[in-house]
PDB file of N, CA, C and O in Angstrom:
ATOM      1  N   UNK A   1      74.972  99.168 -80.376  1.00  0.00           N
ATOM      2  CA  UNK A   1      75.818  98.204 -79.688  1.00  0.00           C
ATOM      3  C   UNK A   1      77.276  98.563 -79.912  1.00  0.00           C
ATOM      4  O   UNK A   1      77.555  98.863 -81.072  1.00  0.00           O
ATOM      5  N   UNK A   2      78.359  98.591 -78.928  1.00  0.00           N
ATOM      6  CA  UNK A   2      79.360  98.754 -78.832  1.00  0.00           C
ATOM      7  C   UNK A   2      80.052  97.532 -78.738  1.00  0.00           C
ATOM      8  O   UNK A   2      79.838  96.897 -77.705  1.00  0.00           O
ATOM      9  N   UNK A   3      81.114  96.861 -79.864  1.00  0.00           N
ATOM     10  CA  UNK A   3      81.970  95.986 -79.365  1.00  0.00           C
ATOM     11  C   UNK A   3      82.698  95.521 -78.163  1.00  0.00           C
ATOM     12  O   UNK A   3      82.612  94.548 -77.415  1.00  0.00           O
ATOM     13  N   UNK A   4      83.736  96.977 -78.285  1.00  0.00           N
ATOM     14  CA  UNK A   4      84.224  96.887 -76.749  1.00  0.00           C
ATOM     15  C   UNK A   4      83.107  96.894 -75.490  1.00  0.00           C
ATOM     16  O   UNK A   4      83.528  96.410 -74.439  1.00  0.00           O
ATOM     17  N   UNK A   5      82.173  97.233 -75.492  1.00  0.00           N
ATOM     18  CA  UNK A   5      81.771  97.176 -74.802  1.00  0.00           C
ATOM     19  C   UNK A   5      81.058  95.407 -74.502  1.00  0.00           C
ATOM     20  O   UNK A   5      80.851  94.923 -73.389  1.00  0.00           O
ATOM     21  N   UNK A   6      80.828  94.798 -75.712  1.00  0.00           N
ATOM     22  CA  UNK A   6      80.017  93.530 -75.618  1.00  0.00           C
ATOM     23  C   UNK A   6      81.067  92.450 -75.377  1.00  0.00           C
ATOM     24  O   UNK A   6      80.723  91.341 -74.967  1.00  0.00           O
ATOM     25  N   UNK A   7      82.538  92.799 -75.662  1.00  0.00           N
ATOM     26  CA  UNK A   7      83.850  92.013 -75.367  1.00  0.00           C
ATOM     27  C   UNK A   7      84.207  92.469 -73.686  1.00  0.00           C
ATOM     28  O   UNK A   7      84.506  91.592 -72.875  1.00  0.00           O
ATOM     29  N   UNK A   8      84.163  93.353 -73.446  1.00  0.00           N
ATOM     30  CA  UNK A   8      84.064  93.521 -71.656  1.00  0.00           C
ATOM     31  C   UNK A   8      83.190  92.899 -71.023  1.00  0.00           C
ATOM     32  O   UNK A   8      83.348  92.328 -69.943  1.00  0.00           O
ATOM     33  N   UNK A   9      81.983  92.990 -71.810  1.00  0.00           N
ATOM     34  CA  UNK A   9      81.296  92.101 -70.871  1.00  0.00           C
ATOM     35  C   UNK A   9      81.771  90.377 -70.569  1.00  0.00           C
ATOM     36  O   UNK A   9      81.852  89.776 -69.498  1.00  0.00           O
ATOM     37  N   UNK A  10      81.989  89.981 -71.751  1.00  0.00           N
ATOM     38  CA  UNK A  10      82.073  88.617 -71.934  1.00  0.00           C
ATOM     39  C   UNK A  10      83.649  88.183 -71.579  1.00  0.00           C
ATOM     40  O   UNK A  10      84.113  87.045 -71.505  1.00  0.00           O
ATOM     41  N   UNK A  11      84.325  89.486 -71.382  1.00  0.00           N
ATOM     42  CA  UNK A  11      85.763  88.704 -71.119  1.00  0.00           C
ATOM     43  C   UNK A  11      85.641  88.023 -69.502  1.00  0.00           C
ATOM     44  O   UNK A  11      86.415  87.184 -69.042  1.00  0.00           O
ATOM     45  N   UNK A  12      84.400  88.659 -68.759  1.00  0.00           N
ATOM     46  CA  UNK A  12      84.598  87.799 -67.171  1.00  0.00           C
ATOM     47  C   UNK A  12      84.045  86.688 -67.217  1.00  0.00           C
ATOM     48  O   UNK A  12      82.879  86.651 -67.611  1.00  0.00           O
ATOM     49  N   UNK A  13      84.801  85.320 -66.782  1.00  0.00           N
ATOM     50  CA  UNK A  13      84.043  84.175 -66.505  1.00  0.00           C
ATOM     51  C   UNK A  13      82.493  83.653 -65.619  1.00  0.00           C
ATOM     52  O   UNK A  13      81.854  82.615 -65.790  1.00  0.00           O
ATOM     53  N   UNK A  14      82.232  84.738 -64.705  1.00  0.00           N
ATOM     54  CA  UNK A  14      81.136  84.438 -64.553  1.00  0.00           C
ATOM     55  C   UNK A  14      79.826  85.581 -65.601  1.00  0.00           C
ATOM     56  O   UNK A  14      78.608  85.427 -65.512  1.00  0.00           O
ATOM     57  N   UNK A  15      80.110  86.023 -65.975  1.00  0.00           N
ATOM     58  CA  UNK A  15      78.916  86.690 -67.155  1.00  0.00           C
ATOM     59  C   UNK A  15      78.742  85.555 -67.595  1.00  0.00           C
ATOM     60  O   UNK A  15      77.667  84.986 -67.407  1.00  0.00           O
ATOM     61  N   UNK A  16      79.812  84.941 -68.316  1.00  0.00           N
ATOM     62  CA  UNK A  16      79.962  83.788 -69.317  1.00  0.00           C
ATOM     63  C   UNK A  16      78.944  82.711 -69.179  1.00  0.00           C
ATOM     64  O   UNK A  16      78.360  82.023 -70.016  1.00  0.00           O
ATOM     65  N   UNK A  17      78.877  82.793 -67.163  1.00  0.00           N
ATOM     66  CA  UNK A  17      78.276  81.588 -66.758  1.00  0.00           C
ATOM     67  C   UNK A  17      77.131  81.985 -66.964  1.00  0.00           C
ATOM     68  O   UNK A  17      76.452  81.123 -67.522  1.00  0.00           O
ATOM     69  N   UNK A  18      76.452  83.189 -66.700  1.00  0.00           N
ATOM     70  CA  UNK A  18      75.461  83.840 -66.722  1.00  0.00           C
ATOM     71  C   UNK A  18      75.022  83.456 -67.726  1.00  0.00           C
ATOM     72  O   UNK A  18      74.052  82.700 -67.663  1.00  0.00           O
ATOM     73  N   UNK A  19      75.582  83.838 -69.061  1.00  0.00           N
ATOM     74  CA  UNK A  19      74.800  83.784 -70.409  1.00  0.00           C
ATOM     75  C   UNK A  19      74.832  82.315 -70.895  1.00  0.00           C
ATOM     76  O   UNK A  19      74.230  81.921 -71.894  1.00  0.00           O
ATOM     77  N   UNK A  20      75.712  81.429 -69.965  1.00  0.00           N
ATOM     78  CA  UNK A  20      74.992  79.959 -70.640  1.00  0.00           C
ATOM     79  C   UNK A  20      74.015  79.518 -69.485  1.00  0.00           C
ATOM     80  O   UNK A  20      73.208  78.660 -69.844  1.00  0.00           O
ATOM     81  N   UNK A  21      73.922  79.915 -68.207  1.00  0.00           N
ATOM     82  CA  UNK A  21      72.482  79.426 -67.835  1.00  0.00           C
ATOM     83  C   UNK A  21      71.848  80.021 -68.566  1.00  0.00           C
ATOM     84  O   UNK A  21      71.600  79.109 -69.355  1.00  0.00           O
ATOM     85  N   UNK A  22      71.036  81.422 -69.223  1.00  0.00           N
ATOM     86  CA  UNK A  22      70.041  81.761 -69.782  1.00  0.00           C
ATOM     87  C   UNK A  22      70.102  81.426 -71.242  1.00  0.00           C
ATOM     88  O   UNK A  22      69.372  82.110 -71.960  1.00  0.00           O
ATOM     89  N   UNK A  23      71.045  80.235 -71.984  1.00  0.00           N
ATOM     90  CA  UNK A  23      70.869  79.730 -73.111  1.00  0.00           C
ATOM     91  C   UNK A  23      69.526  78.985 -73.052  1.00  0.00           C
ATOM     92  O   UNK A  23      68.676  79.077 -73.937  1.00  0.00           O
ATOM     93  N   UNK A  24      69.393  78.201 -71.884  1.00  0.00           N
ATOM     94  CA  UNK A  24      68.276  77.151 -71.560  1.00  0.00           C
ATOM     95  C   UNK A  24      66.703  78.158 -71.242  1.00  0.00           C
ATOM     96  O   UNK A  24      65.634  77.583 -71.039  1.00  0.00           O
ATOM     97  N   UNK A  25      66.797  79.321 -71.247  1.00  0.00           N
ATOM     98  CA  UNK A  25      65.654  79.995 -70.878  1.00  0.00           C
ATOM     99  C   UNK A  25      65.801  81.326 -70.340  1.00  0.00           C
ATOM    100  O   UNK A  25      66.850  81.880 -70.010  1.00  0.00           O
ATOM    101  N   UNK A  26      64.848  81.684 -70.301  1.00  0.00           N
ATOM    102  CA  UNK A  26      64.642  83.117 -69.171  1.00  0.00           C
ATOM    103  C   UNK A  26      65.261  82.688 -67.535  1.00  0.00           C
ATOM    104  O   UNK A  26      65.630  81.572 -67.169  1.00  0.00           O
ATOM    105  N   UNK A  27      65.237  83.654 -66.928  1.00  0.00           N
ATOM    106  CA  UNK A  27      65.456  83.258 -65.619  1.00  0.00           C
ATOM    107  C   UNK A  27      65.365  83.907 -64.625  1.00  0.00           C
ATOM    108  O   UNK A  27      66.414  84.551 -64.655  1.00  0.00           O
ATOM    109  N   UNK A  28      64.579  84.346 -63.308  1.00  0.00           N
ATOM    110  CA  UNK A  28      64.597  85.506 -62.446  1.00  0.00           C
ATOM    111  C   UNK A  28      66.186  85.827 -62.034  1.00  0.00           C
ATOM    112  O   UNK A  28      67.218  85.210 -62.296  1.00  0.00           O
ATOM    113  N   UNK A  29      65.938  87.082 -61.261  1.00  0.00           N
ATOM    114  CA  UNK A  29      67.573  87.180 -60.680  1.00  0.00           C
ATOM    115  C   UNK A  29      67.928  86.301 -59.740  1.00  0.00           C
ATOM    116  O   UNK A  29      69.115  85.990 -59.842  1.00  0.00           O
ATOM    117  N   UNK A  30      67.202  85.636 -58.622  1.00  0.00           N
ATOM    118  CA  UNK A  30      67.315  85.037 -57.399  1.00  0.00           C
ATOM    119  C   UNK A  30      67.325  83.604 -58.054  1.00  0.00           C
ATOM    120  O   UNK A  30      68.360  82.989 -57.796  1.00  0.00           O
ATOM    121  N   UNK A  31      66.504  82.988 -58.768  1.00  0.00           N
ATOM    122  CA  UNK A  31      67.428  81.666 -59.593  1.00  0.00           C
ATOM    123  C   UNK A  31      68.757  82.147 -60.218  1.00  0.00           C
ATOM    124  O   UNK A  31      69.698  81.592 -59.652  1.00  0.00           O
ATOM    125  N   UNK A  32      69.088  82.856 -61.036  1.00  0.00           N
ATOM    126  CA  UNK A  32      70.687  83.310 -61.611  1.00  0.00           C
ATOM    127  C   UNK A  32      71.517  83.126 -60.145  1.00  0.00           C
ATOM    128  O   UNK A  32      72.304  82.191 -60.003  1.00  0.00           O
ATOM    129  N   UNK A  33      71.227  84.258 -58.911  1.00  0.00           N
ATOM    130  CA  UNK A  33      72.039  83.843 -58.072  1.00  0.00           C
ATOM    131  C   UNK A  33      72.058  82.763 -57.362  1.00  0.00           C
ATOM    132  O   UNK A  33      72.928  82.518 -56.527  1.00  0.00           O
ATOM    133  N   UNK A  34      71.133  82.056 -57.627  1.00  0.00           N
ATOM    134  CA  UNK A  34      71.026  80.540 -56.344  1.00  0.00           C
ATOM    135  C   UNK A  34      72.510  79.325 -56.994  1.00  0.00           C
ATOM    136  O   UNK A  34      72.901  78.236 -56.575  1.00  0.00           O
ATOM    137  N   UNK A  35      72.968  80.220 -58.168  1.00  0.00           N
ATOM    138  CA  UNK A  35      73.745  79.127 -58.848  1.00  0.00           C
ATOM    139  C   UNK A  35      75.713  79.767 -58.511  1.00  0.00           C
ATOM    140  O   UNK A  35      76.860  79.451 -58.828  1.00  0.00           O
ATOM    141  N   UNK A  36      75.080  80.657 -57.802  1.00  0.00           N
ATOM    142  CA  UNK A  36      76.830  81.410 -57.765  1.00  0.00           C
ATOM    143  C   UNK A  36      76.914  81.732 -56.114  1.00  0.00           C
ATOM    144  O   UNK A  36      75.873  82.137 -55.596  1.00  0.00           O
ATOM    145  N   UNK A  37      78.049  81.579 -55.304  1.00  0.00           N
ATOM    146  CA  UNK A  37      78.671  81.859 -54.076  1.00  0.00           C
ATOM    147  C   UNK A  37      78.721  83.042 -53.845  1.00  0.00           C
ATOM    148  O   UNK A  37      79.654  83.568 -53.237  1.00  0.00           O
ATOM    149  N   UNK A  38      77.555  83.748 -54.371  1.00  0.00           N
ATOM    150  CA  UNK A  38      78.094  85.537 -54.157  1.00  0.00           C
ATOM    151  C   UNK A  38      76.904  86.393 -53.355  1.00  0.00           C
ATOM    152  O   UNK A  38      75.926  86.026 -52.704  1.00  0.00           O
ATOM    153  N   UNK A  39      77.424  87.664 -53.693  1.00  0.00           N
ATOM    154  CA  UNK A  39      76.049  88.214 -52.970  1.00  0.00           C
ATOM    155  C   UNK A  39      75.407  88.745 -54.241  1.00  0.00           C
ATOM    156  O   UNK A  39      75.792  88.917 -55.397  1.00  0.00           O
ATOM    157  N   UNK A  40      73.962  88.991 -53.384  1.00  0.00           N
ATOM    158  CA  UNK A  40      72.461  89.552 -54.352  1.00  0.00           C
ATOM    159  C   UNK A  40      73.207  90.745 -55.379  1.00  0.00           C
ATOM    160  O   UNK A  40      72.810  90.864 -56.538  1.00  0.00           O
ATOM    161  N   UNK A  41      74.253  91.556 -54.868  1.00  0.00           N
ATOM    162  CA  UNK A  41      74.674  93.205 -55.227  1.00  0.00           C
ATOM    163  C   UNK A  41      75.768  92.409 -55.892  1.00  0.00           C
ATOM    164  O   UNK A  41      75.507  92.650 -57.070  1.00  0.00           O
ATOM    165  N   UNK A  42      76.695  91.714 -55.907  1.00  0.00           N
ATOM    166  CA  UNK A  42      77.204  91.008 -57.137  1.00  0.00           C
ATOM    167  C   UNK A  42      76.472  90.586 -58.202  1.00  0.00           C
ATOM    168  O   UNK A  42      76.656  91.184 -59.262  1.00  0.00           O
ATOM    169  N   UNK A  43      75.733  89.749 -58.170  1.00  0.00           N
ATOM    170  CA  UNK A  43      75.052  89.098 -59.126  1.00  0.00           C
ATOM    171  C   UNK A  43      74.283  90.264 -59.808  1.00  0.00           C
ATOM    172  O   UNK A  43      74.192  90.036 -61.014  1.00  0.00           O
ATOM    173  N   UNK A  44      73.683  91.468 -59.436  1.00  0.00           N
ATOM    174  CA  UNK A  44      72.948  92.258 -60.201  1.00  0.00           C
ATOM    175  C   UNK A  44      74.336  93.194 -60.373  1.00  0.00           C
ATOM    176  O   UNK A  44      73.912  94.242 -60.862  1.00  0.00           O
ATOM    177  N   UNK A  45      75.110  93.259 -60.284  1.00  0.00           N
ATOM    178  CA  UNK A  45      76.318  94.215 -60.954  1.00  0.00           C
ATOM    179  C   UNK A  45      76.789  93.318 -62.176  1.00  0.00           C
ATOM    180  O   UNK A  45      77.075  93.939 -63.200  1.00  0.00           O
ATOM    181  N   UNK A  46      76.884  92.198 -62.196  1.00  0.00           N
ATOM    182  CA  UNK A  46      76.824  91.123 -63.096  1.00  0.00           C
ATOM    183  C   UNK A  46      75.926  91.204 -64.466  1.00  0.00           C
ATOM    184  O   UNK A  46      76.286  91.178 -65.643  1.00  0.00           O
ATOM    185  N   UNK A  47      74.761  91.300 -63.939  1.00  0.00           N
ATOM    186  CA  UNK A  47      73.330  91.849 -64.664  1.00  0.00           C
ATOM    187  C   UNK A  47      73.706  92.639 -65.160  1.00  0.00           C
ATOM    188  O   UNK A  47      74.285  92.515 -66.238  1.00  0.00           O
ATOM    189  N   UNK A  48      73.535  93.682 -64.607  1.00  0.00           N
ATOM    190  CA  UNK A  48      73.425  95.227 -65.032  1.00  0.00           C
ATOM    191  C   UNK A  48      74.647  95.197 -66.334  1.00  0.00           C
ATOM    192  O   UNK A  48      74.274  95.467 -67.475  1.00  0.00           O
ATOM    193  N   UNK A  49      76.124  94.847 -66.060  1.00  0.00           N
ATOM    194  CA  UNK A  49      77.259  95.143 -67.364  1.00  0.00           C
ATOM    195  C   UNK A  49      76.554  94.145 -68.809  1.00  0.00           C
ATOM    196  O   UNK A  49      76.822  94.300 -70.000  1.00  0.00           O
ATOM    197  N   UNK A  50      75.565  93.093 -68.158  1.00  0.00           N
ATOM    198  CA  UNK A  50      75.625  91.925 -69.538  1.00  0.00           C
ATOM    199  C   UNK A  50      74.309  92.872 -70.117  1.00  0.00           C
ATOM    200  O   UNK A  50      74.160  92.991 -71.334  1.00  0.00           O
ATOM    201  N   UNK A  51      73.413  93.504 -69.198  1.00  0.00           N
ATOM    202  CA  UNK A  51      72.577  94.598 -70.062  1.00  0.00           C
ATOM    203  C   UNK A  51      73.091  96.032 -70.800  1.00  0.00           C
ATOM    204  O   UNK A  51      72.536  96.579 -71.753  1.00  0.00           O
ATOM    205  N   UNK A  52      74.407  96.523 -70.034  1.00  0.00           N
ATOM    206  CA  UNK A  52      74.229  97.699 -70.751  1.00  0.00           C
ATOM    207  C   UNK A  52      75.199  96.818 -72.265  1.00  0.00           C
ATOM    208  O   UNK A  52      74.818  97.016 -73.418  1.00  0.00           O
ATOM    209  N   UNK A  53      76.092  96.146 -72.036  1.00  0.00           N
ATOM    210  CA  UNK A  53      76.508  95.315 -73.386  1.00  0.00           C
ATOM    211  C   UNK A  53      75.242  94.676 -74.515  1.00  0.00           C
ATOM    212  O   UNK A  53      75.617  94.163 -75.570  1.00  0.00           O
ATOM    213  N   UNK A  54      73.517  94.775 -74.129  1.00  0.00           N
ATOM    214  CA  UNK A  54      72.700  94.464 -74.639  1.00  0.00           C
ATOM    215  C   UNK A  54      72.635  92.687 -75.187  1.00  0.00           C
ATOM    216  O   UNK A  54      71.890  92.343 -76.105  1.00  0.00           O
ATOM    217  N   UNK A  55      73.492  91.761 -74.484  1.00  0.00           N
ATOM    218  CA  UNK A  55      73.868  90.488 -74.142  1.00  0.00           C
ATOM    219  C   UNK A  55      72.651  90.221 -73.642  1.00  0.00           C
ATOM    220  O   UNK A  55      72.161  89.326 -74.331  1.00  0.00           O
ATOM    221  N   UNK A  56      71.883  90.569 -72.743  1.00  0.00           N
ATOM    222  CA  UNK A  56      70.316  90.225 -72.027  1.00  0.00           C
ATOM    223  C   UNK A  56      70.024  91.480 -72.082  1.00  0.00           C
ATOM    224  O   UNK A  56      70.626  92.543 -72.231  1.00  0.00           O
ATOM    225  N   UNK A  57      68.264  90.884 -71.828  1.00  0.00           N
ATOM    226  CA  UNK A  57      67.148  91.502 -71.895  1.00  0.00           C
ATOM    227  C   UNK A  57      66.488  91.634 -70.557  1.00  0.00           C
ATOM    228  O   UNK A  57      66.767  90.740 -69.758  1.00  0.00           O
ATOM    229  N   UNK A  58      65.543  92.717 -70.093  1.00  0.00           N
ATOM    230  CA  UNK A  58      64.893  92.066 -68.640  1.00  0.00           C
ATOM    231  C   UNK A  58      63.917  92.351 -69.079  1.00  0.00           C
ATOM    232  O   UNK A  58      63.818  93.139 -70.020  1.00  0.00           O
ATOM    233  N   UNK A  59      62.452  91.497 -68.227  1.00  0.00           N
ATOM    234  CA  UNK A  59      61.041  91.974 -68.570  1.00  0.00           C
ATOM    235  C   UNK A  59      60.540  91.784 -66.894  1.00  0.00           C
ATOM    236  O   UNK A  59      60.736  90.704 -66.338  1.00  0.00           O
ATOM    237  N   UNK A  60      60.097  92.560 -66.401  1.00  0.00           N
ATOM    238  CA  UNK A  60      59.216  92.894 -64.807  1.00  0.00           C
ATOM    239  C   UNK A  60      57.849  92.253 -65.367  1.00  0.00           C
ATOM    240  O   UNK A  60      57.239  92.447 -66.419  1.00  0.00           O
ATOM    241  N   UNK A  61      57.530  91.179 -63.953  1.00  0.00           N
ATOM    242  CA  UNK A  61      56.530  90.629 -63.934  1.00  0.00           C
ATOM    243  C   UNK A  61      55.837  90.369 -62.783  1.00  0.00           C
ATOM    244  O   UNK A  61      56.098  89.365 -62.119  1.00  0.00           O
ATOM    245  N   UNK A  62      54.769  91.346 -62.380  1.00  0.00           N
ATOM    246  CA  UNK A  62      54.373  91.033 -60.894  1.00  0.00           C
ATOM    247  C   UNK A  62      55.809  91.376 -59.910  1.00  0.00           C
ATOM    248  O   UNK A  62      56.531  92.332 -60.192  1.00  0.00           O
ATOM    249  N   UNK A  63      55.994  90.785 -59.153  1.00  0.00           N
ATOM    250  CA  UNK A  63      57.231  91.417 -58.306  1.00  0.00           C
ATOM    251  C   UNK A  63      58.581  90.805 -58.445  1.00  0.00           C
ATOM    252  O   UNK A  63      59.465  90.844 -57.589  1.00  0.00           O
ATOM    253  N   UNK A  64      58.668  90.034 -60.029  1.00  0.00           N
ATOM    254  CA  UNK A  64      59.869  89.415 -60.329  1.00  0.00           C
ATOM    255  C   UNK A  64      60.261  90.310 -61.719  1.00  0.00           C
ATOM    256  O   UNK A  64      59.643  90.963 -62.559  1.00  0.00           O
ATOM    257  N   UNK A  65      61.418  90.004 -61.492  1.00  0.00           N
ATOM    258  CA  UNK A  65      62.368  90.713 -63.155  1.00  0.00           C
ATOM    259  C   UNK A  65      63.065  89.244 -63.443  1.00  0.00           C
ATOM    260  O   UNK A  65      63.409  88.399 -62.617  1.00  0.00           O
ATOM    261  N   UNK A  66      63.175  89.210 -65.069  1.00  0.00           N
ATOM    262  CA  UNK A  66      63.614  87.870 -65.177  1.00  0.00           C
ATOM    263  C   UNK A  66      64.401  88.496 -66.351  1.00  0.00           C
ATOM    264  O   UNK A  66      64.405  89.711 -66.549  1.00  0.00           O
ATOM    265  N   UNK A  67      65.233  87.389 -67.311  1.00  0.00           N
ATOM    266  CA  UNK A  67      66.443  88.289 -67.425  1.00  0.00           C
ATOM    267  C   UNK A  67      66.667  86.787 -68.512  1.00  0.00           C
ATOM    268  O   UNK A  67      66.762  85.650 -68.049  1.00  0.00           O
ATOM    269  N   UNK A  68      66.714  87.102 -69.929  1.00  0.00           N
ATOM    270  CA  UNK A  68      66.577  86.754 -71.345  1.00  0.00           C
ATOM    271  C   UNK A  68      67.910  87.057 -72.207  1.00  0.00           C
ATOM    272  O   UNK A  68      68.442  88.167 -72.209  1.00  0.00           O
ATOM    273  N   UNK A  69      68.443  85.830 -73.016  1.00  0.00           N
ATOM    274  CA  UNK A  69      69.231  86.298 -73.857  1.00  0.00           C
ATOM    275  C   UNK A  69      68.862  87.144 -74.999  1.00  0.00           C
ATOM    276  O   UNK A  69      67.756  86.949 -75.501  1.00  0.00           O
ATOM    277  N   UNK A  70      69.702  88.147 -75.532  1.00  0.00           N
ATOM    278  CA  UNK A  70      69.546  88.792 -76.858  1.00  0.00           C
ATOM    279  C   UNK A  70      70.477  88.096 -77.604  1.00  0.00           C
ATOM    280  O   UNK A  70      71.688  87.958 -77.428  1.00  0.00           O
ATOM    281  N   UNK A  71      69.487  87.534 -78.753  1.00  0.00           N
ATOM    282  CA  UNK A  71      70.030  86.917 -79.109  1.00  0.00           C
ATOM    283  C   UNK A  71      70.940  87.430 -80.794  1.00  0.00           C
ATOM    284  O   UNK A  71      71.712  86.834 -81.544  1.00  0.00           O
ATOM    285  N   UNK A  72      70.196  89.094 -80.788  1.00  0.00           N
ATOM    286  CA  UNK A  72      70.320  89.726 -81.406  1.00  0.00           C
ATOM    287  C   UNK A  72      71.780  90.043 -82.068  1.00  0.00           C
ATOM    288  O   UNK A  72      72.318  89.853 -83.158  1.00  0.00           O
ATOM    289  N   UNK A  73      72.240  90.827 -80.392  1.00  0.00           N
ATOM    290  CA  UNK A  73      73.385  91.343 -80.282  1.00  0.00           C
ATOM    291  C   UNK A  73      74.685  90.245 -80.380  1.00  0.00           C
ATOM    292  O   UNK A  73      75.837  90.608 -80.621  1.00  0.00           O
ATOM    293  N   UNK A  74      74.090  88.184 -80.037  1.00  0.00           N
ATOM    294  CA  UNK A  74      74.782  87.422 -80.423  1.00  0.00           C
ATOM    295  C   UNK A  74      75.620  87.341 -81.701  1.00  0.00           C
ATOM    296  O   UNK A  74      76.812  87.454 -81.987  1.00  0.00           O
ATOM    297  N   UNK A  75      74.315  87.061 -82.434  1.00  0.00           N
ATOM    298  CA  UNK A  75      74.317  86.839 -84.225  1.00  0.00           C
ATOM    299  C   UNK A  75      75.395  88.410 -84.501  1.00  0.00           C
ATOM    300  O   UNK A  75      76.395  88.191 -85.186  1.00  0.00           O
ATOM    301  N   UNK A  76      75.236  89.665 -84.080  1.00  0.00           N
ATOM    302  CA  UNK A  76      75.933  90.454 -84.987  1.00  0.00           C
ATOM    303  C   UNK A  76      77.869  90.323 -84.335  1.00  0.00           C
ATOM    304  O   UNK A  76      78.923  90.722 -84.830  1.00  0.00           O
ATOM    305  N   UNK A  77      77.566  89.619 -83.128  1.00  0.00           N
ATOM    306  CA  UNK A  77      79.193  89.673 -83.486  1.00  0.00           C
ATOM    307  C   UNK A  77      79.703  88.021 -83.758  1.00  0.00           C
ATOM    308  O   UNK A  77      80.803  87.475 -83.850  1.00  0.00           O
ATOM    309  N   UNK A  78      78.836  87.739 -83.803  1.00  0.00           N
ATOM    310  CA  UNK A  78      79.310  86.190 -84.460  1.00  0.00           C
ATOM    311  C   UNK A  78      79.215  86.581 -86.359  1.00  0.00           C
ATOM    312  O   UNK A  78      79.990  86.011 -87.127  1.00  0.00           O
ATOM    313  N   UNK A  79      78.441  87.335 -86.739  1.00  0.00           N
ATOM    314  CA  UNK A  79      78.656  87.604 -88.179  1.00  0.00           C
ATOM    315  C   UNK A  79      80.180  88.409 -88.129  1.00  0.00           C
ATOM    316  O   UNK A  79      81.014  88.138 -88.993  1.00  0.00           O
ATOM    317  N   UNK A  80      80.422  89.213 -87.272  1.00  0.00           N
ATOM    318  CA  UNK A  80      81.712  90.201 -87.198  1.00  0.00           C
ATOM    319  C   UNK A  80      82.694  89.578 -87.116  1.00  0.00           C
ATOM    320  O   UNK A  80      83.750  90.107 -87.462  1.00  0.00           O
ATOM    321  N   UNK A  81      82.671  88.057 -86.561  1.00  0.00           N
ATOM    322  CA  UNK A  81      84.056  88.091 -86.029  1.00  0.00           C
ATOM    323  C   UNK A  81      84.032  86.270 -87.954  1.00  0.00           C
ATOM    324  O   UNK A  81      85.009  85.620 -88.327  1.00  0.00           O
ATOM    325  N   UNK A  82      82.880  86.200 -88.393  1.00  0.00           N
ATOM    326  CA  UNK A  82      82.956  85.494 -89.439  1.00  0.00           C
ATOM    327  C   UNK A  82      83.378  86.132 -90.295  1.00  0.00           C
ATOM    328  O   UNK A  82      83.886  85.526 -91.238  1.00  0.00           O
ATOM    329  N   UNK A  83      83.347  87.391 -90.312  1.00  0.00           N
ATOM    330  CA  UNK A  83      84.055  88.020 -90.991  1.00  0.00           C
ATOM    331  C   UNK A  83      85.047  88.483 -91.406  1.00  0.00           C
ATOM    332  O   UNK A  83      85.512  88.636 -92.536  1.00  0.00           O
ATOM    333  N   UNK A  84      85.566  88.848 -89.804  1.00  0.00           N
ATOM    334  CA  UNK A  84      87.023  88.698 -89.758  1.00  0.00           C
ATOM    335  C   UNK A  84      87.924  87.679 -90.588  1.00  0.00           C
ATOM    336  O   UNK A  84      88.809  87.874 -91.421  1.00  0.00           O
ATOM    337  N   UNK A  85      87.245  86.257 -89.930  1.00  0.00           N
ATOM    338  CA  UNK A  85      87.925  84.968 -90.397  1.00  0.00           C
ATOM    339  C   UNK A  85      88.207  84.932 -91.824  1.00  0.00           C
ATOM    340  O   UNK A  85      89.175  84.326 -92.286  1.00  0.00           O
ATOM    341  N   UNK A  86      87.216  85.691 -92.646  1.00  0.00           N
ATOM    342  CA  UNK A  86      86.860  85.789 -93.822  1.00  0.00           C
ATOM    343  C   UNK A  86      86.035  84.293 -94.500  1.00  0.00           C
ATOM    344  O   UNK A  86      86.186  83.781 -95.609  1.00  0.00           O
ATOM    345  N   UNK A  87      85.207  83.906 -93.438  1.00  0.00           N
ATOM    346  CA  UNK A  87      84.303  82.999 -94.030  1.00  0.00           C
ATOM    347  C   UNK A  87      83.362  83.500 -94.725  1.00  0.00           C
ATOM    348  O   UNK A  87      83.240  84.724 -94.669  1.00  0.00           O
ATOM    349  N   UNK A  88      82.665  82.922 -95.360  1.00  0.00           N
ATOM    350  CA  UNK A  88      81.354  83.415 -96.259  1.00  0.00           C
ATOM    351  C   UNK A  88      79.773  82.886 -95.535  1.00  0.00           C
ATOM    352  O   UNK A  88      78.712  83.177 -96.089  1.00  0.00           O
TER     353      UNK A  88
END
């Protein structure tokens, strides 16, 4: 995981939006976009930066891809930036 890279992702406001609808769950791509004014090739260019930042996950199911927080890559920069603060 790359910082800069997981801070690019998250500096655009709609990723942002992205990753708090999928706080509540998984979600196909076509629900993610039914919630934004954009097109299909936005919303998966959207996708695609919050995956290569490793922010989400996708899993193919039958003829849907649905699209999961990592919650992984959360926790290590929320420990990074507790650190910073110098909390314990």
């Amino acid at each position: 995981m790359s910082f800069a890279e997981t801070f690019k992702a998250l500096s655009d406001p709609v990723r942002r939006e992205i990753l708090e609808l999928l706080k509540n769950g998984r979600l196909s791509a076509g629900d993610i976009a039914s919630n934004f004014d954009m097109t299909q090739a936005t919303v998966s260019y959207h996708l695609k930066i919050l995956k290569k930042a490793d922010l989400i996950r996708e899993t193919r199911e039958k003829n849907f891809i649905y699209y999961e927080l990592n919650l992984t890559v959360l926790e290590e920069v929320m420990v990074w930036l507790s650190d910073l603060k110098g909390e314990k």
